[in-house]
Biotite code that builds the C-alpha atoms (Angstrom):
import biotite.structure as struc

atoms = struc.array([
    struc.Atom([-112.949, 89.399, 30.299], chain_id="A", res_id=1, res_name="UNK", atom_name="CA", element="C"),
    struc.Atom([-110.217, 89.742, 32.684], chain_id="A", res_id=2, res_name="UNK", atom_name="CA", element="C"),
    struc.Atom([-109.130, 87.264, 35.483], chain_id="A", res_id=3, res_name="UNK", atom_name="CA", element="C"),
    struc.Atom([-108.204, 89.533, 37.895], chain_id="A", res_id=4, res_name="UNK", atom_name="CA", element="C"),
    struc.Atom([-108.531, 93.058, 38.527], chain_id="A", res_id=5, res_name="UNK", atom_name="CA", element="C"),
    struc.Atom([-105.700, 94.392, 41.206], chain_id="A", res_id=6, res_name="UNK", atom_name="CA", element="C"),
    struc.Atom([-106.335, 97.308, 43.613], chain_id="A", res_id=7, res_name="UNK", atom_name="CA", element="C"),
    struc.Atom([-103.370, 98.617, 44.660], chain_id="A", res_id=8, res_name="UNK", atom_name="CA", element="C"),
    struc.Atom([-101.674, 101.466, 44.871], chain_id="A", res_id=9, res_name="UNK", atom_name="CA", element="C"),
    struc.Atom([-98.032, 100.202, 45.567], chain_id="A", res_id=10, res_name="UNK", atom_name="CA", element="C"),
    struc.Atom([-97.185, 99.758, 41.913], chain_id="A", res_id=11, res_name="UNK", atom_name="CA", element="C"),
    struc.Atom([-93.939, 98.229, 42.704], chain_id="A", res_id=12, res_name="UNK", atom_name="CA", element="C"),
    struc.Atom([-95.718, 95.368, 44.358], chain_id="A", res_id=13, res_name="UNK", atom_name="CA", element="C"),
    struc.Atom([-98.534, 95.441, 41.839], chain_id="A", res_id=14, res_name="UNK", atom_name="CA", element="C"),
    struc.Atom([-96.110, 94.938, 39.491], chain_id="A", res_id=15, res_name="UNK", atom_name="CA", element="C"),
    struc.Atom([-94.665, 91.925, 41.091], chain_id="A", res_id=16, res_name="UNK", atom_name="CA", element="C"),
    struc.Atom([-98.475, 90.428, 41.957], chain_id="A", res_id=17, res_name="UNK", atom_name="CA", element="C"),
    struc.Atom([-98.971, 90.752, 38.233], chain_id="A", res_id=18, res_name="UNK", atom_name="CA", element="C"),
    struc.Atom([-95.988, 89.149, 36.819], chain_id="A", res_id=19, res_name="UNK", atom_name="CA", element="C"),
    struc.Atom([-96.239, 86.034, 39.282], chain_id="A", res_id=20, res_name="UNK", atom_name="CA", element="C"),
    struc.Atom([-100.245, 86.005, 38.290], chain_id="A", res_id=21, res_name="UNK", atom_name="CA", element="C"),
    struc.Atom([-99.431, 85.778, 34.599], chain_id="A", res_id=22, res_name="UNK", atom_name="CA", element="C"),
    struc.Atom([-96.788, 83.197, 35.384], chain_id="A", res_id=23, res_name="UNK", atom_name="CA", element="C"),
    struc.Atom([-99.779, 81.167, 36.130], chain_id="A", res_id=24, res_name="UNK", atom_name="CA", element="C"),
    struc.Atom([-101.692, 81.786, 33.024], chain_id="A", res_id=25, res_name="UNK", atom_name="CA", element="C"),
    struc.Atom([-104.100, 84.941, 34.517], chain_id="A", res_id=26, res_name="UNK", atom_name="CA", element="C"),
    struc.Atom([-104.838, 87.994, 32.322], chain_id="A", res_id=27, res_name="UNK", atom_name="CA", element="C"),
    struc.Atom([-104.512, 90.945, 35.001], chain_id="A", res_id=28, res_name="UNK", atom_name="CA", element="C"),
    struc.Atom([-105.854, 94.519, 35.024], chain_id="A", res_id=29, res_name="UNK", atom_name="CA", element="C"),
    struc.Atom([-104.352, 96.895, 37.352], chain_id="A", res_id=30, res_name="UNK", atom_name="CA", element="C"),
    struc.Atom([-105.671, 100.121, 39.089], chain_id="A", res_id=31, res_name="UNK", atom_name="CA", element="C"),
    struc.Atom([-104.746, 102.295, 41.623], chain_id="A", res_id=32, res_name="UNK", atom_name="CA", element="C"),
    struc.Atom([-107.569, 103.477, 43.688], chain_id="A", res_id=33, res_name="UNK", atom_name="CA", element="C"),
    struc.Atom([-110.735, 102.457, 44.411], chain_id="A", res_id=34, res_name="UNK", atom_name="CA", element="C"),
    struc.Atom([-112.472, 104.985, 42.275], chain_id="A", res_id=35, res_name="UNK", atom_name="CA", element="C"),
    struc.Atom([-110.623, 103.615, 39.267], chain_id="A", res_id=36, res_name="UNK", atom_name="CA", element="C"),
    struc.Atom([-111.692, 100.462, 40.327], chain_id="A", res_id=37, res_name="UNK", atom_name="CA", element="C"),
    struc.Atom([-115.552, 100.882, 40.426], chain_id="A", res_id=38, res_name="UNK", atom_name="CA", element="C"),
    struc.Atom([-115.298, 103.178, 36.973], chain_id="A", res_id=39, res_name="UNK", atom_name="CA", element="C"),
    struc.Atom([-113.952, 99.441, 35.326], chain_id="A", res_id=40, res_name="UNK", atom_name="CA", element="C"),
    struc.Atom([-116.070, 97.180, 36.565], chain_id="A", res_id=41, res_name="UNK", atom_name="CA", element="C"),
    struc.Atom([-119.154, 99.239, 35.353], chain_id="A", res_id=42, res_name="UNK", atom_name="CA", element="C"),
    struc.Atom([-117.689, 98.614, 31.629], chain_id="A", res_id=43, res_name="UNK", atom_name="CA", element="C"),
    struc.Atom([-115.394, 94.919, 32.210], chain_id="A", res_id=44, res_name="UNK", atom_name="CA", element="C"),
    struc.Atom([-116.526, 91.918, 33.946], chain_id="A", res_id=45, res_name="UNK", atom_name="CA", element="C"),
    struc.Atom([-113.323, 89.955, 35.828], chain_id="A", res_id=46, res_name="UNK", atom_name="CA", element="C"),
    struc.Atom([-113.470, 86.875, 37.608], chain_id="A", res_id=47, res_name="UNK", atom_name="CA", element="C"),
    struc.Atom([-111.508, 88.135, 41.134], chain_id="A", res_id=48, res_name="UNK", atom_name="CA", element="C"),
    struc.Atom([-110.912, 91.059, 42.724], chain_id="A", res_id=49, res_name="UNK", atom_name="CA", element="C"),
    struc.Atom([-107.905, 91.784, 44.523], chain_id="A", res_id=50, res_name="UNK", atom_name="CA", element="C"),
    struc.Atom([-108.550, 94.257, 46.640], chain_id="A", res_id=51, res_name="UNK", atom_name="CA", element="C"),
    struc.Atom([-106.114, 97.308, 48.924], chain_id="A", res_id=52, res_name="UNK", atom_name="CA", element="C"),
    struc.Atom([-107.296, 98.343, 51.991], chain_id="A", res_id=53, res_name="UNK", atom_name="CA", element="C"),
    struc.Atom([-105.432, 101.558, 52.009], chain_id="A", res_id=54, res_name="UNK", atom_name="CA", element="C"),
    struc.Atom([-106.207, 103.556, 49.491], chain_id="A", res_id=55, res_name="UNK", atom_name="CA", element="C"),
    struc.Atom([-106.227, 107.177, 48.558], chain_id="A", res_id=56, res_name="UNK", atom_name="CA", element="C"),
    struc.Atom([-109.708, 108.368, 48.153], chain_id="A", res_id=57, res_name="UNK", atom_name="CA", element="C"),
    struc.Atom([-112.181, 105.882, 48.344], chain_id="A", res_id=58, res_name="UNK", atom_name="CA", element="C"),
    struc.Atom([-110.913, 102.441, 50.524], chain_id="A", res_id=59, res_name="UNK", atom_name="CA", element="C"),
    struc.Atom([-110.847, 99.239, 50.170], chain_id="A", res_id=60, res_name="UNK", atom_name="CA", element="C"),
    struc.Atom([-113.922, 98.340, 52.699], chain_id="A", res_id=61, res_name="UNK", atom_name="CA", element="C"),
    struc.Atom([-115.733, 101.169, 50.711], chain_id="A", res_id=62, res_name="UNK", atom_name="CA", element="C"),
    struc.Atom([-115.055, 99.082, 47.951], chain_id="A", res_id=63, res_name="UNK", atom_name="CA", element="C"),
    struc.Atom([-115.694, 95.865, 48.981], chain_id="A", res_id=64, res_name="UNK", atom_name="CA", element="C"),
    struc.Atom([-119.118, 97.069, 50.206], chain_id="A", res_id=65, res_name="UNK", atom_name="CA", element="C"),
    struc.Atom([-120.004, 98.359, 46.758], chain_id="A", res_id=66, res_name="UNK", atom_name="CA", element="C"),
    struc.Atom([-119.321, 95.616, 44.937], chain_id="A", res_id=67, res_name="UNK", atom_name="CA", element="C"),
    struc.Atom([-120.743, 93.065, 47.512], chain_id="A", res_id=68, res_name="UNK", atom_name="CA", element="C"),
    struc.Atom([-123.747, 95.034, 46.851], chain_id="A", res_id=69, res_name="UNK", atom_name="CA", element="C"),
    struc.Atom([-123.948, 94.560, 43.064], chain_id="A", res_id=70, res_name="UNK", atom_name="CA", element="C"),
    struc.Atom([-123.611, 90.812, 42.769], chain_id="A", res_id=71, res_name="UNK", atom_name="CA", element="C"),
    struc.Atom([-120.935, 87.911, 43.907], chain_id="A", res_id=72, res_name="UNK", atom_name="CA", element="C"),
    struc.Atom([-117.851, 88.692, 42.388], chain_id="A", res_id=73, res_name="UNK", atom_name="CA", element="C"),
    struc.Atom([-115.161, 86.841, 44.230], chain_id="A", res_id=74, res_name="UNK", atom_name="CA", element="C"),
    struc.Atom([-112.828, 89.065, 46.657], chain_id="A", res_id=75, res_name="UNK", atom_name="CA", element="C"),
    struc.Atom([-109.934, 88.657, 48.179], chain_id="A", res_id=76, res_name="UNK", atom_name="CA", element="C"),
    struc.Atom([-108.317, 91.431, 50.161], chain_id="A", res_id=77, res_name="UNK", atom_name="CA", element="C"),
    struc.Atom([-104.712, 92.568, 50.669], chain_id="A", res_id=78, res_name="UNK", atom_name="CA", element="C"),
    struc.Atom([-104.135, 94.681, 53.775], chain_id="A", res_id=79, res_name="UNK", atom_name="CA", element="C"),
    struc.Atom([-100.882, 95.501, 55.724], chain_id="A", res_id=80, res_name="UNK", atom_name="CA", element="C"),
    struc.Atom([-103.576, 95.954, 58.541], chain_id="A", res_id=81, res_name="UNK", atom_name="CA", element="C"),
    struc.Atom([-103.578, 92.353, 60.474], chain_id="A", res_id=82, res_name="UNK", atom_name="CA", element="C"),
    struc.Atom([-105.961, 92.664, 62.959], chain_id="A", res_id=83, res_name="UNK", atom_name="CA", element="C"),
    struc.Atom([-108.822, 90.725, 63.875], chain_id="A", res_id=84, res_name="UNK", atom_name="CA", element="C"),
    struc.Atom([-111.220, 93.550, 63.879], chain_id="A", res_id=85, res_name="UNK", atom_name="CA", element="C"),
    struc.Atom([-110.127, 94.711, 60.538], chain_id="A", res_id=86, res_name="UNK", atom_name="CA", element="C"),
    struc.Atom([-110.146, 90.928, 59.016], chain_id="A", res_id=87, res_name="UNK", atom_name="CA", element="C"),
    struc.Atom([-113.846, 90.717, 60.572], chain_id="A", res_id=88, res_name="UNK", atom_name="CA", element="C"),
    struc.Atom([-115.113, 94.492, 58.895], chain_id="A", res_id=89, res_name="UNK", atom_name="CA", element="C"),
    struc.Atom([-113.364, 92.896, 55.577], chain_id="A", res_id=90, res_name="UNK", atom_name="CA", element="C"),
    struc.Atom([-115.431, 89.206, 55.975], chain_id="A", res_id=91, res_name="UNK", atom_name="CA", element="C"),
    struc.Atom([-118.430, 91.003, 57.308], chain_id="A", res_id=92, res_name="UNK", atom_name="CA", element="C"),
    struc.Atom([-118.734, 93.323, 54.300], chain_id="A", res_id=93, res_name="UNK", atom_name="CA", element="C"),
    struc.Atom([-118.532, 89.792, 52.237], chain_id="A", res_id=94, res_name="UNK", atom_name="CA", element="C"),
    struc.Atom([-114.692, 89.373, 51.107], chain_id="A", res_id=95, res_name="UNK", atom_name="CA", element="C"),
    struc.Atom([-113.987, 86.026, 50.479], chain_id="A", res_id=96, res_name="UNK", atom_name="CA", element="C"),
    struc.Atom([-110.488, 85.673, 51.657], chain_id="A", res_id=97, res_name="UNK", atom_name="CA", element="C"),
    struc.Atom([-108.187, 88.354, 53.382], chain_id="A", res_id=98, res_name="UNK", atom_name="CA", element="C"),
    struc.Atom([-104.428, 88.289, 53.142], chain_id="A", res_id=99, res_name="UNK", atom_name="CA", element="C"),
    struc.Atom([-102.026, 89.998, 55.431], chain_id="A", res_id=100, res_name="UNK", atom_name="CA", element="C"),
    struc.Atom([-98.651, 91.969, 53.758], chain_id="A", res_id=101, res_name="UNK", atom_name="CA", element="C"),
    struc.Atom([-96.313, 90.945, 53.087], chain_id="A", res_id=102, res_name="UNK", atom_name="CA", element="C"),
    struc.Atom([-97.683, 88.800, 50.326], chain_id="A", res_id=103, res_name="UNK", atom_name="CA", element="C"),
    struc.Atom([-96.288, 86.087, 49.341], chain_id="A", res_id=104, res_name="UNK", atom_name="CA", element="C"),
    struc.Atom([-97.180, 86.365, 45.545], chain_id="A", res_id=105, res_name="UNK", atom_name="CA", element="C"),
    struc.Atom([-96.684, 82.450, 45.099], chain_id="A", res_id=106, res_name="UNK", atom_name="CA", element="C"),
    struc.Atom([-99.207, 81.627, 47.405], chain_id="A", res_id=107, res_name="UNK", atom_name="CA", element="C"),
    struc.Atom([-101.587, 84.986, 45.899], chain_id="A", res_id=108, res_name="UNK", atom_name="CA", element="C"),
    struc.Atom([-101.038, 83.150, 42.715], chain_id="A", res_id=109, res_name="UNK", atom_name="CA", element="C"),
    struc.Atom([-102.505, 79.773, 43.545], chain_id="A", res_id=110, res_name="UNK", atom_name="CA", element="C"),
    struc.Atom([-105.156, 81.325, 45.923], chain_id="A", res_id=111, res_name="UNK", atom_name="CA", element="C"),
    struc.Atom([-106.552, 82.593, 43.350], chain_id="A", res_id=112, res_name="UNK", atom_name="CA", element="C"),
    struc.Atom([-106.475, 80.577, 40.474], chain_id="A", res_id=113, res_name="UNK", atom_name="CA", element="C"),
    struc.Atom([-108.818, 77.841, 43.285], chain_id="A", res_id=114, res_name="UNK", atom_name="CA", element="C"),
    struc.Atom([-111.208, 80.850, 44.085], chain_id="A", res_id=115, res_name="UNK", atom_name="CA", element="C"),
    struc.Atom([-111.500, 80.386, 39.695], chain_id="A", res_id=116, res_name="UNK", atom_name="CA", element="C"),
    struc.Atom([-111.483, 77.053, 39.742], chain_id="A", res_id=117, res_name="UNK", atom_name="CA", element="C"),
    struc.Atom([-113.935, 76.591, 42.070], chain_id="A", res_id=118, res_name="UNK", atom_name="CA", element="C"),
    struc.Atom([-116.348, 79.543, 41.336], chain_id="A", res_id=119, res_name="UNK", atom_name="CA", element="C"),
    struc.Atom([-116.273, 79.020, 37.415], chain_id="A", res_id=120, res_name="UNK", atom_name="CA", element="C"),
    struc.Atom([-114.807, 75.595, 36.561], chain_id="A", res_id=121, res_name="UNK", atom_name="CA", element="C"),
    struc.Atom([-117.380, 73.365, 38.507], chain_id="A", res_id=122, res_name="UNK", atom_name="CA", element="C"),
    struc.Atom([-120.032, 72.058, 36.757], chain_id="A", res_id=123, res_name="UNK", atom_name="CA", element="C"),
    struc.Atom([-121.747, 68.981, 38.614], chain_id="A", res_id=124, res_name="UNK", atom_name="CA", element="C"),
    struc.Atom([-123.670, 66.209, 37.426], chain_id="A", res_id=125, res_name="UNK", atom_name="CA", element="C"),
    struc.Atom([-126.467, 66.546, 39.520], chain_id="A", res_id=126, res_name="UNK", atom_name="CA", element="C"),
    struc.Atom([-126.724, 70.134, 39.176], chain_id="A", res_id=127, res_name="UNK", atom_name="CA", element="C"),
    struc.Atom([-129.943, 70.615, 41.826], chain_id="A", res_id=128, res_name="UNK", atom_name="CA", element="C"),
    struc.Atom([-129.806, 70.789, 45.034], chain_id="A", res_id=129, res_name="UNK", atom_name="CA", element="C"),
    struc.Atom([-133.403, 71.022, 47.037], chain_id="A", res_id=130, res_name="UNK", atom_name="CA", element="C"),
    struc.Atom([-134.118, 71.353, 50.993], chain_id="A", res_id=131, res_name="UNK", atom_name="CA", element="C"),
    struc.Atom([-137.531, 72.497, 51.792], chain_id="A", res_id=132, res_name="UNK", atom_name="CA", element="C"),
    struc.Atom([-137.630, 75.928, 50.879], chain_id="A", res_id=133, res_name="UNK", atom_name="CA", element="C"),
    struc.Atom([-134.078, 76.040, 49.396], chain_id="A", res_id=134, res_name="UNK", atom_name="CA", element="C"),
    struc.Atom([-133.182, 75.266, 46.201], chain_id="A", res_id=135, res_name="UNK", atom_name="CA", element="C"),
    struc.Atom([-129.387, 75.380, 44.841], chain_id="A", res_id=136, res_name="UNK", atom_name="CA", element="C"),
    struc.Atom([-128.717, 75.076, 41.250], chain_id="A", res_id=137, res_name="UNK", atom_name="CA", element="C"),
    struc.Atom([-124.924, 74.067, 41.129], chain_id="A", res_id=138, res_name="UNK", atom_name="CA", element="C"),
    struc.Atom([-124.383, 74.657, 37.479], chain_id="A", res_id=139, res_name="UNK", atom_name="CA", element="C"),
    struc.Atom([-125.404, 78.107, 37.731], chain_id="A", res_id=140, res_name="UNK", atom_name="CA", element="C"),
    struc.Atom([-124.086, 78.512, 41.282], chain_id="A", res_id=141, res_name="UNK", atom_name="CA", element="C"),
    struc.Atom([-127.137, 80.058, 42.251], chain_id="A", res_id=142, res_name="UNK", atom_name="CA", element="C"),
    struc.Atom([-129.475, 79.615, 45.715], chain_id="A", res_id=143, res_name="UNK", atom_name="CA", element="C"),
    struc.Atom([-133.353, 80.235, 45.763], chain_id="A", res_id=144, res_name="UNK", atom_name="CA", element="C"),
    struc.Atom([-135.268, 80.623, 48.185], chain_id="A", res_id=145, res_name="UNK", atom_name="CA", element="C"),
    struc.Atom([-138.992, 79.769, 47.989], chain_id="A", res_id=146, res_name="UNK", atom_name="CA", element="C"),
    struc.Atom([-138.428, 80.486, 44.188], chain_id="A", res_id=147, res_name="UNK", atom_name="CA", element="C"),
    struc.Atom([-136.419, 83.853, 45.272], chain_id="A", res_id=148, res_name="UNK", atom_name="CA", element="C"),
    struc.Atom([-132.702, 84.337, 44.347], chain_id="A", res_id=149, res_name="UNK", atom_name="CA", element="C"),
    struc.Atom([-130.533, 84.897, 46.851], chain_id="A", res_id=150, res_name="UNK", atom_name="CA", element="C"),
    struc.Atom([-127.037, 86.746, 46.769], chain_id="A", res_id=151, res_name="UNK", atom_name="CA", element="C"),
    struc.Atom([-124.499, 84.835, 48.526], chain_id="A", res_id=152, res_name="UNK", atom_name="CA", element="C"),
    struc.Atom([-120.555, 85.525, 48.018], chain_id="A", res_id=153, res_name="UNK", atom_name="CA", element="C"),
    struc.Atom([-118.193, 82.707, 47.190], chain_id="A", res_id=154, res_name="UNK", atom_name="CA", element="C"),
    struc.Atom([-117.943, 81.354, 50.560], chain_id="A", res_id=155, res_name="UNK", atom_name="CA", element="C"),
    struc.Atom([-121.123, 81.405, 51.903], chain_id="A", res_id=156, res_name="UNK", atom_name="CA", element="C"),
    struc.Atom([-122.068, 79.645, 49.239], chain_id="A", res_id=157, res_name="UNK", atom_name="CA", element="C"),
    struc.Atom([-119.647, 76.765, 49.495], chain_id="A", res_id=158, res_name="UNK", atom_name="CA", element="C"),
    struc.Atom([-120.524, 76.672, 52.893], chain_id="A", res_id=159, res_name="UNK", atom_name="CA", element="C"),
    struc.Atom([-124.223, 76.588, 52.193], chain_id="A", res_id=160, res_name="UNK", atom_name="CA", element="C"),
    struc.Atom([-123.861, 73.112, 49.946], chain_id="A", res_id=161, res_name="UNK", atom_name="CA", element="C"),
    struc.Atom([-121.482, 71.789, 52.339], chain_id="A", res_id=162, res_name="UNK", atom_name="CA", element="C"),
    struc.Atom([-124.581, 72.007, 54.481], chain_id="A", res_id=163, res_name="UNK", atom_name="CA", element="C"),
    struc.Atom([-127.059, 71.150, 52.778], chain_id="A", res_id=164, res_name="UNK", atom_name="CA", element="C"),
    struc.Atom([-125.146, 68.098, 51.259], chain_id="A", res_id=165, res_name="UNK", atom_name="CA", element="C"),
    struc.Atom([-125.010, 66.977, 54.953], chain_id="A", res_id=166, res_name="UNK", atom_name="CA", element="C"),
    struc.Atom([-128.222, 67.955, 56.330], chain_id="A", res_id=167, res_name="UNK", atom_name="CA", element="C"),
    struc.Atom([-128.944, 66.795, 59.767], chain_id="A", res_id=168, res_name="UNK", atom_name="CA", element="C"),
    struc.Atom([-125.215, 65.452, 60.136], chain_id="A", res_id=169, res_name="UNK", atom_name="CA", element="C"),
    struc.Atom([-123.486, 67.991, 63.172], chain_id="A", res_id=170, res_name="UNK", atom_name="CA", element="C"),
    struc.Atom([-120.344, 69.106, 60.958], chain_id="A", res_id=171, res_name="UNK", atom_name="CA", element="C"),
    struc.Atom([-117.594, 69.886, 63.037], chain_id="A", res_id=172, res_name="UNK", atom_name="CA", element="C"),
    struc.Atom([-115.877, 73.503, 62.854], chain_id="A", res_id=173, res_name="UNK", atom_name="CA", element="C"),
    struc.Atom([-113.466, 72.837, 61.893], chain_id="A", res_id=174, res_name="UNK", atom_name="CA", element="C"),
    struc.Atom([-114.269, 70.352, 59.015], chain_id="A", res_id=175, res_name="UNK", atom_name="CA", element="C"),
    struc.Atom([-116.189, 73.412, 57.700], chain_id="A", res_id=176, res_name="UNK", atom_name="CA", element="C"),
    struc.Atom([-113.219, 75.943, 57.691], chain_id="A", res_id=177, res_name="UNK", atom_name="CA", element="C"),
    struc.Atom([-111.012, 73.618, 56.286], chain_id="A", res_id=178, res_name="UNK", atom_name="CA", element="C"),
    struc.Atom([-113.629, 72.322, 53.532], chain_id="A", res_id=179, res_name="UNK", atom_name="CA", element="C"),
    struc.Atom([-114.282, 75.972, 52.236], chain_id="A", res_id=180, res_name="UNK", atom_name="CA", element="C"),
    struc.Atom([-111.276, 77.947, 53.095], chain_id="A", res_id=181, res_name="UNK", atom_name="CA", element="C"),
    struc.Atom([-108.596, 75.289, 53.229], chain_id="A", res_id=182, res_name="UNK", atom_name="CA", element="C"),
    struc.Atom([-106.315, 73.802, 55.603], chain_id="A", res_id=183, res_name="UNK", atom_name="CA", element="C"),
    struc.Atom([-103.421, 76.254, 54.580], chain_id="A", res_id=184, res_name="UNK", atom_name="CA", element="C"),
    struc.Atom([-105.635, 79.374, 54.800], chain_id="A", res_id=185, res_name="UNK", atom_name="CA", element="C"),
    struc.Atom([-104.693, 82.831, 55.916], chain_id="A", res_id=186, res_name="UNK", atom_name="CA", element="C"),
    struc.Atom([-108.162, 83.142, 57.429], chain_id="A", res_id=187, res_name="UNK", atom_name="CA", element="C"),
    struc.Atom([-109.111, 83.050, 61.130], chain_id="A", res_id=188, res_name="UNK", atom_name="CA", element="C"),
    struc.Atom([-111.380, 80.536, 62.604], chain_id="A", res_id=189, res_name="UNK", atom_name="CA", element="C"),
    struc.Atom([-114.121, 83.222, 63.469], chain_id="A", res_id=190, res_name="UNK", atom_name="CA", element="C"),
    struc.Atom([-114.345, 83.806, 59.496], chain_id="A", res_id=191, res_name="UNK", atom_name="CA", element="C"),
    struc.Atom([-117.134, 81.035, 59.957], chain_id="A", res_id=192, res_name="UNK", atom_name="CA", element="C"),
    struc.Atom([-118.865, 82.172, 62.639], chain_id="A", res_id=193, res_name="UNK", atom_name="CA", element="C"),
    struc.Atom([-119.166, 85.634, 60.271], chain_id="A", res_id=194, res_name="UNK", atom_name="CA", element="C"),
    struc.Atom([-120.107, 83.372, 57.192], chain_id="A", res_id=195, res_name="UNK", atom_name="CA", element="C"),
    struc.Atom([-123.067, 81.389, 59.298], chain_id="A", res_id=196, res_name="UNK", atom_name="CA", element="C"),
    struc.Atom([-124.255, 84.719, 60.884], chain_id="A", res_id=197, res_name="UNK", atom_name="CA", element="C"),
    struc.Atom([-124.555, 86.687, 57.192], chain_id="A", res_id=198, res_name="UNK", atom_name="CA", element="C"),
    struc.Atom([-126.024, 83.354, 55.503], chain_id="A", res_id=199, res_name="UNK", atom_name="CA", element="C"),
    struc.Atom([-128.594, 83.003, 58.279], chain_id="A", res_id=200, res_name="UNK", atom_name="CA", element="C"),
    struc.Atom([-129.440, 86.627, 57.432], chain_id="A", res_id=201, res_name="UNK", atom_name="CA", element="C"),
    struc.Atom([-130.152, 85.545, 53.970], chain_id="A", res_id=202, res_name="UNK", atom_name="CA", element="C"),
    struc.Atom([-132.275, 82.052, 54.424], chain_id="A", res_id=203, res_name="UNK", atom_name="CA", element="C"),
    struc.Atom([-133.670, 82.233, 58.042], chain_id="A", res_id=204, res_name="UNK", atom_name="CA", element="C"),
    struc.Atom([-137.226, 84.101, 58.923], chain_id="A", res_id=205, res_name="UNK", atom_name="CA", element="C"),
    struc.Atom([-135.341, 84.983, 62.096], chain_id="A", res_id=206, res_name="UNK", atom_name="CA", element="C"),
    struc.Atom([-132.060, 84.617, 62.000], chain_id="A", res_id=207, res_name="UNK", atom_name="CA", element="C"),
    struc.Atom([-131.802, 85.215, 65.544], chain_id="A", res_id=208, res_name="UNK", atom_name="CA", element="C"),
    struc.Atom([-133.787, 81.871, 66.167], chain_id="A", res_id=209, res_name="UNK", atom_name="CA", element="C"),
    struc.Atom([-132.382, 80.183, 63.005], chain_id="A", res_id=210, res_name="UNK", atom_name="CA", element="C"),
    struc.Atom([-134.364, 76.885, 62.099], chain_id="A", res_id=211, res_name="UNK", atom_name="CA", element="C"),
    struc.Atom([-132.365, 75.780, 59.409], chain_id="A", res_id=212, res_name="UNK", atom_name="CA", element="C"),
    struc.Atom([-128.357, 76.815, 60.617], chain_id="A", res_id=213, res_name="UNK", atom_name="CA", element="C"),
    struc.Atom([-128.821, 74.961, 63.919], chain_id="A", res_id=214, res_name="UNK", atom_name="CA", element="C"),
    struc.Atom([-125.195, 75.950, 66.327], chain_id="A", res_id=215, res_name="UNK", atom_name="CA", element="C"),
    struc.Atom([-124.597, 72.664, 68.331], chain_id="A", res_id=216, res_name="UNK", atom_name="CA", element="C"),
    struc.Atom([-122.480, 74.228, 70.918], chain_id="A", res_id=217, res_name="UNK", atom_name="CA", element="C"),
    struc.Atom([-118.675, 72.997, 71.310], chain_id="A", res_id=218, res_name="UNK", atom_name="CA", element="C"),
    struc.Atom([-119.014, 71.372, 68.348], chain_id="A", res_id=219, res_name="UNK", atom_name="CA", element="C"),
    struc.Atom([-120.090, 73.223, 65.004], chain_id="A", res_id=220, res_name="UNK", atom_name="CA", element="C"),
    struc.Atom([-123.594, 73.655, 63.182], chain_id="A", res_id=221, res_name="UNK", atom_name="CA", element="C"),
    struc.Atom([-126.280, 71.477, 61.599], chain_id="A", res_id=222, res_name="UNK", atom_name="CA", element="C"),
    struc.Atom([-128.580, 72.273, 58.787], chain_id="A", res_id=223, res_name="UNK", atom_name="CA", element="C"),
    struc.Atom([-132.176, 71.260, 59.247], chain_id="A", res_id=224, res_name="UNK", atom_name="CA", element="C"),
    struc.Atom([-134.589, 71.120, 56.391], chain_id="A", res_id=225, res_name="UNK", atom_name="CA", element="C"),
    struc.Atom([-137.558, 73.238, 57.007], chain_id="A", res_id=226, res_name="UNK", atom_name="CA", element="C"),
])
């Protein structure tokens, strides 16, 4: 298995992302478009993707969407294209981290040996986690609902325990963002409000009138057992 698989079709750059990445100990595969890049990960499993935008043929978001679909792999995107909208379409379609170019490849480098760290390395003591209808089991990073899995990406399942863990405590904004994307993130503040509206769309009956995800307005969100 590979660390990382890079998507990206500046090979210049993708040359330099990959050197500073092995610096730090990661095993790196490198493609060029996104059709390449689905045609591997139907034969290799890696533990990150990093993930283009722009890119002949099929595009990053295309991308993004088709993997999100097949399971949790962690993603982080790479994009020359800085705005918010385009940061929310990446987030909505379940990237776990967006970075705008030009990287920094230091920074890359330890961004994603944490999304590693903390997606593979963990391994709690008390590995259960229960809440009414919700059940997490930490060691397998998985979340149930009434005995169902559920597919969450990276964050939205950091930000689920963080919940959970704290249920019926109001947790502040931006104690959240910091907790599960860092204080030194890249990401906007509205990444949240994307995470809380895609996890209630996983765990509530009606998201729209969510019983567990409560918003305290001005403040942040509360998670109520049901």
């Amino acid at each position: 298995m590979k660390d990382v698989l890079l998507v990206e079709d500046h090979v210049e750059l993708a040359e330099l992302i990959t050197a500073f990445l092995k610096k730090e100990g990661c095993s790196v595969h490198h493609v060029t478009t996104g059709e390449e890049a689905m045609n591997y990960l139907q034969e290799q499993q890696v533990k990150v993707l990093l993930l283009d935008i722009m890119l002949p043929g099929m595009d990053g978001f295309a991308v993004c969407r088709a993997v999100r679909e097949e399971g949790n792999l962690p993603i982080l995107i790479l994009s020359a294209r800085g705005e918010k909208a385009d940061k929310l379409n990446g987030f909505g379609l379940g990237a776990d981290d967006y970075m705008e170019k030009p990287i920094d490849p230091e920074v890359l480098a330890v961004k994603v040996k944490a999304l590693i760290q903390r997606t593979y390395d963990k391994e709690p003591a008390d590995s259960r986690l229960v809440s009414g209808g919700i059940t997490i089991d930490r060691s397998a990073r998985q979340v149930y609902l009434d005995n169902r899995p559920v597919e969450l990406n990276v964050k939205e399942y950091e930000l689920l325990v963080l919940l959970v863990e704290n249920a019926g405590r109001t947790l502040h904004k931006d104690f959240l963002f910091n907790q599960v994307w860092g204080a030194d993130s890249f990401s906007e503040n509205q990444t949240l409000t994307v995470h809380i509206k895609r996890l209630r769309t996983k765990i509530e009956a009606e998201p729209k009138n969510p019983q567990r995800i409560l918003t305290v307005w001005g403040v942040g969100y509360r998670y109520e057992k049901v």
